[in-house]
C-alpha positions in Angstrom: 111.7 29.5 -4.3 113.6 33.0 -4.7 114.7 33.0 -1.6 118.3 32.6 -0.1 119.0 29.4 1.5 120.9 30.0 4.6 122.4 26.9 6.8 124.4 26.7 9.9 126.3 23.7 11.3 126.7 24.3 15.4 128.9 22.2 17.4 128.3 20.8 20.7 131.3 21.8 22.7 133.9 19.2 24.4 133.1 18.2 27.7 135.8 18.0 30.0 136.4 14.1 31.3 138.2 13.2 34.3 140.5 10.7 34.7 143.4 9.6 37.4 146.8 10.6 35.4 148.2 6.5 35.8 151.7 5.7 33.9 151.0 8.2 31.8 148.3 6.4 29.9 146.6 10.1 29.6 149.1 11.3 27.8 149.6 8.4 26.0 145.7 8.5 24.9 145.9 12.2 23.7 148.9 11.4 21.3 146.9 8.5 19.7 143.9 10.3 19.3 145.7 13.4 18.1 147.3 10.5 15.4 143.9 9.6 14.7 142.5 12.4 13.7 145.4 13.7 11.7 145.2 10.7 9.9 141.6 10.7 9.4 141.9 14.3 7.9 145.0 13.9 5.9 142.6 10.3 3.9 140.3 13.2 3.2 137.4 11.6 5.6 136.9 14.8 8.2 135.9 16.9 5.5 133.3 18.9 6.2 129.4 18.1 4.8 126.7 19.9 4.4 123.2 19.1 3.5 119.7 21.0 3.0 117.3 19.0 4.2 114.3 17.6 1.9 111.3 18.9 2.7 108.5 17.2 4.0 107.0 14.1 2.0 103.5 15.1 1.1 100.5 13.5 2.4 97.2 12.4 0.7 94.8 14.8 1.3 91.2 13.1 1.0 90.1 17.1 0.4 92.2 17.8 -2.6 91.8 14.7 -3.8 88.1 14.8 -4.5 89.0 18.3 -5.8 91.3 16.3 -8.2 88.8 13.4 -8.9 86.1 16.1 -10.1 88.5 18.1 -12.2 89.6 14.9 -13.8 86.5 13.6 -14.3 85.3 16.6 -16.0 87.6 16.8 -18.6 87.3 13.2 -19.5 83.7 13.8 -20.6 84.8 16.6 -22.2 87.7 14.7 -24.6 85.5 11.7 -25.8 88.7 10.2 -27.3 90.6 10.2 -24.3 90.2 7.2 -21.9 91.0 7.2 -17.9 93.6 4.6 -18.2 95.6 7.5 -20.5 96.1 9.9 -17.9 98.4 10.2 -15.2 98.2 13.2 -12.7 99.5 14.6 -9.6 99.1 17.7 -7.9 101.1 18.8 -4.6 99.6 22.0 -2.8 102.3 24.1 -1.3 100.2 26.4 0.8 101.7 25.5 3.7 105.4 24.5 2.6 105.9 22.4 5.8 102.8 20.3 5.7 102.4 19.6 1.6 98.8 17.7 0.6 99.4 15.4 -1.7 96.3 14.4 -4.8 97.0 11.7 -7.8 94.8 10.2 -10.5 96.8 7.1 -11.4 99.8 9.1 -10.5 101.7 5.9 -9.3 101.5 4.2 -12.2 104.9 4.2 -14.3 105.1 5.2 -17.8 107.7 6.6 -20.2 108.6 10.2 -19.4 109.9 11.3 -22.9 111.7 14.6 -22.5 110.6 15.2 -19.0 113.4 13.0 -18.2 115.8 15.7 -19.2 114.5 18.1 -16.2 116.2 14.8 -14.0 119.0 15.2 -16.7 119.2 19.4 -15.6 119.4 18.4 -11.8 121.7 16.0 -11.9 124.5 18.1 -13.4 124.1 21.1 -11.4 124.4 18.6 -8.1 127.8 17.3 -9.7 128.9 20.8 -10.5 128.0 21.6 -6.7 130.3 18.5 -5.7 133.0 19.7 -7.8 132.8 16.8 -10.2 132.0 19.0 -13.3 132.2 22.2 -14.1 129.1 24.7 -15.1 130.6 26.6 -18.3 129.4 28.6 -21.2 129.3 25.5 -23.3 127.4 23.5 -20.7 125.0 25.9 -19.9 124.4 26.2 -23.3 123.7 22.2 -23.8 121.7 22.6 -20.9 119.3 25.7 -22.3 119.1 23.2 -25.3 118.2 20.3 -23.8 115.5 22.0 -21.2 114.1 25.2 -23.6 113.8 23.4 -27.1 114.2 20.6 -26.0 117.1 19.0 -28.1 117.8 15.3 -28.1 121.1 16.0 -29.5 122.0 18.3 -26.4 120.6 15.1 -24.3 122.7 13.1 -25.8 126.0 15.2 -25.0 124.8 16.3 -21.4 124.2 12.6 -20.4 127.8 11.6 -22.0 128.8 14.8 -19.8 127.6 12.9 -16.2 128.0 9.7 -17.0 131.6 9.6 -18.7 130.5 7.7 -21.5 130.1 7.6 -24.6 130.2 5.8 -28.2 127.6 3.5 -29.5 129.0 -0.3 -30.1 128.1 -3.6 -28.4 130.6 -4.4 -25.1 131.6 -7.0 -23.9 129.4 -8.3 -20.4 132.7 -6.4 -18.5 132.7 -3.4 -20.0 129.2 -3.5 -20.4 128.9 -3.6 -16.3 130.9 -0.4 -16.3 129.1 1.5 -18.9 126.0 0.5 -17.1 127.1 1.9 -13.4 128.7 4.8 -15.2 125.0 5.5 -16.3 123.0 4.3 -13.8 124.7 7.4 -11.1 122.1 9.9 -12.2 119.4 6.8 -10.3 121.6 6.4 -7.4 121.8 10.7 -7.0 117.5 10.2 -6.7 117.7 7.2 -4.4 120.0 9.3 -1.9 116.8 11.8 -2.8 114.2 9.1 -1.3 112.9 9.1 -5.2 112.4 5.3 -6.3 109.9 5.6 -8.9 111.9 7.1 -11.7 114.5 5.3 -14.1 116.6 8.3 -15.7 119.7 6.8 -17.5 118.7 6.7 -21.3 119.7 9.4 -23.7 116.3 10.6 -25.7 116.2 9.6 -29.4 115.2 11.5 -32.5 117.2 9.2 -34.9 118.4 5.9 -35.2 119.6 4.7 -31.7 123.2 2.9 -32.1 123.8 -0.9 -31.2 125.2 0.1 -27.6 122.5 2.2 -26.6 119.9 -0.5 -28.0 122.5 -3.1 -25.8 121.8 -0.9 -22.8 117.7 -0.6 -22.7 117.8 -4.6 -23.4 119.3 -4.2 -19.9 122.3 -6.2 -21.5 120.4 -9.3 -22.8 121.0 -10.5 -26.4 120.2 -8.9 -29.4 116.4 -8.5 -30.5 115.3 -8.7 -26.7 113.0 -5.9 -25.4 113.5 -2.8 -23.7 113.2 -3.1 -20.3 115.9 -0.6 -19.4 113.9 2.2 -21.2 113.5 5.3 -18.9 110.4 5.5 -16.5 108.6 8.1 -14.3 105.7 8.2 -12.4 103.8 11.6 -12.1 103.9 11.4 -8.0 107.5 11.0 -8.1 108.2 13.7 -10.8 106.1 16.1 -8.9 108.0 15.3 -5.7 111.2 15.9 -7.4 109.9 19.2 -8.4 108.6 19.8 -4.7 112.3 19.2 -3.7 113.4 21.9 -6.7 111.3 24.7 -4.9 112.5 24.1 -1.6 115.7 24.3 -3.2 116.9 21.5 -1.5 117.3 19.5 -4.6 120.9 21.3 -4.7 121.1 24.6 -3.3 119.8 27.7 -3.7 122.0 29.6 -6.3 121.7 26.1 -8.8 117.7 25.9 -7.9 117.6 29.4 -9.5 119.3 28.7 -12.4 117.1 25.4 -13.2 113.9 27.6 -13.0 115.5 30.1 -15.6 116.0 27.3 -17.4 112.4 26.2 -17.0 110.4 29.4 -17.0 107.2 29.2 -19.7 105.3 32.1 -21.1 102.8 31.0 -24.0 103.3 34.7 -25.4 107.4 33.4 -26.4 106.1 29.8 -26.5 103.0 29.3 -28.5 103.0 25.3 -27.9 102.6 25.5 -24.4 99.4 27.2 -25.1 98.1 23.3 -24.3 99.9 23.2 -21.6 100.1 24.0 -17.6 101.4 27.4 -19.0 98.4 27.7 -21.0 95.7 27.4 -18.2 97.1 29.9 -15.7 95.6 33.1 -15.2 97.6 36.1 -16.3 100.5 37.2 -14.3 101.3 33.8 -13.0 104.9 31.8 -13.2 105.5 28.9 -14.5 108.6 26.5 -14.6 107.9 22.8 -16.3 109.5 20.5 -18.8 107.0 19.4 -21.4 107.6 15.7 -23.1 106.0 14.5 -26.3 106.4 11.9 -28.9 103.9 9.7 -31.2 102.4 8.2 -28.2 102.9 10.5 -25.1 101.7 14.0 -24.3 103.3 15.0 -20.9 104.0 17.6 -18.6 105.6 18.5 -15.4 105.9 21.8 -13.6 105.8 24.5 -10.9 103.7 27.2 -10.6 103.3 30.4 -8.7 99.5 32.2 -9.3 98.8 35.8 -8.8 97.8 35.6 -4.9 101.3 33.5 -4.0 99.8 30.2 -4.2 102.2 27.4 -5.0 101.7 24.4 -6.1 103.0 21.4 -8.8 101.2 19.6 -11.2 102.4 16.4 -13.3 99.8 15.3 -16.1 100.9 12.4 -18.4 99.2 11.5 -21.5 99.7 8.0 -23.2 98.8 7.4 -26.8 98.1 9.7 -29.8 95.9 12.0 -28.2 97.0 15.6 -28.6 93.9 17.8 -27.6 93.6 20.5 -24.4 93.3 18.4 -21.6 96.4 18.9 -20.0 95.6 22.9 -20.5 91.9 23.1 -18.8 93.2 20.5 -16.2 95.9 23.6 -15.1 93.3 25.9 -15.3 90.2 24.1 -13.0 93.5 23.7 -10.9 94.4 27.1 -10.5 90.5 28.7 -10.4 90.3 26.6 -7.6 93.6 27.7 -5.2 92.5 31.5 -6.8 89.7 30.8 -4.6 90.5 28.7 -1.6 
């Protein structure tokens, strides 16, 4: 990840056509391609576009994955209160960067992401500042430490207004509801242009009452009293892709890859919560970037980390329900004993 992204664009020189020189039609055909082009530049359309390339997908690895199976299954017997159906894990070994193994434990099963969403939230801006649609200043960086470090629902709520041009709380009408909705829905068309299809990120994150528009918009605009089938949604294989994408640092580009993981790092010894959490099962001298989630009945986490020896790797654990005991933190560390070793 600390590296510098470099990228080159080379262009295939013109080759030179002959023709017979007939009427003039040569000439004729260089003035209307010359009108062409100048016309094509002056609509904005030959501007040049550059793009880092996503890294590889990864692949299932049947290796890993009984690594994973065993790990899993150890810990469960371990947390008598904790069923299988609960958890939701994936792990994506980054050894070898351009061939990624891939290991899940109902990993493609959706559920709601709480405050990991906001790591989608983090991305998403930092692409629109790189297209020029927003800017990064000291008031938005400071939403975003918010929203990312303590996690602030209230900074949520402005950085989401902040990409999506929206904002206020009362019912619409079906037209301006259609709006509102597309306005919202861009951060899921930025992750479809990623290849990332099972994550729903266009809800703010509530702490207090959530207003009649909001409520409007996870009814997916049906009547009042319907339910919420708009609600935001992840799955732990996609949110461990996306963070496979931030380490490349193809998820924007380098310099804005950077800043997210400051805005990620985790050290239990300035965080004590994430004691029982990826952070917490790593060996000393490790890095680690992820976005914890929680509420009454989730216990998530998402993240990046970088052991002693170099080894890279991401693991997603989800949690559903009330349980709130250390299996997300011996999970990490049966994870990282066993890259320390192989």
């Amino acid at each position: 990840m600390w590296h510098t992204f470099t990228s080159s664009l080379t262009f295939s020189p013109f080759k030179s056509i002959g023709c017979p020189y007939r009427n003039g039609q040569l000439m004729m055909g260089i003035i209307l391609f010359i009108f062409l082009l100048s016309s094509t530049c002056l609509s904005g359309d030959c501007s040049e576009k550059k793009s880092i390339p996503l890294p590889p997908q990864p692949i299932v690895s049947e290796q890993l994955q009984n690594v994973l199976d065993q790990i899993v299954a150890g810990n469960l017997k371990k947390q008598p209160g904790l069923a299988a159906d609960q958890v939701h894990l994936a792990l994506i070994d980054l050894k070898n960067p351009e061939k990624p193994r891939l290991a899940q434990y109902n990993g493609n099963e959706p559920v709601y992401p709480s405050s990991v969403i906001k790591m989608i939230y983090m991305g998403y801006v930092y692409h629109l500042a790189k297209a020029g649609a927003c800017k990064i200043t000291p008031q938005v960086q400071r939403k975003l430490y918010q929203m990312i470090h303590p996690s602030s629902n209230v900074a949520t709520g402005w950085i989401v207004d902040l990409w999506s041009g929206t904002s206020g709380g009362n019912l619409r009408s079906p037209e301006a509801y259609e709006e509102f909705s597309a306005k919202r829905n861009g951060c899921n068309d930025w992750l479809r242009s990623l290849g990332i299809e099972d994550i729903n990120a266009c809800q703010k994150t509530w702490g207090s009452p959530i207003p009649p528009g909001e409520k409007q918009f996870l009814r997916s605009g049906t009547p009042p009293g319907g339910p919420w089938v708009n609600r935001n949604s992840m799955t732990a294989v996609a949110a461990a892709r996306f963070l496979q994408i931030l380490e490349s640092d193809a998820l924007v580009d380098s310099d804005s890859c950077n800043a997210m993981y400051k805005l990620m790092v985790r050290d239990v010894r300035n965080q004590s919560y994430q004691r029982m959490r990826i952070a917490g099962g790593t060996p000393r001298g490790s890095k680690v970037f992820s976005k914890t989630g929680t509420t009454s009945d989730t216990f998530h986490d998402a993240g990046i980390v970088v052991l002693p020896n170099g080894r890279t790797f991401v693991l997603t654990v989800f949690i559903t329900g009330r349980y709130r005991g250390n299996f997300i933190r011996n999970v990490s560390r049966d994870v990282c004993n066993y890259f320390m070793k192989h």
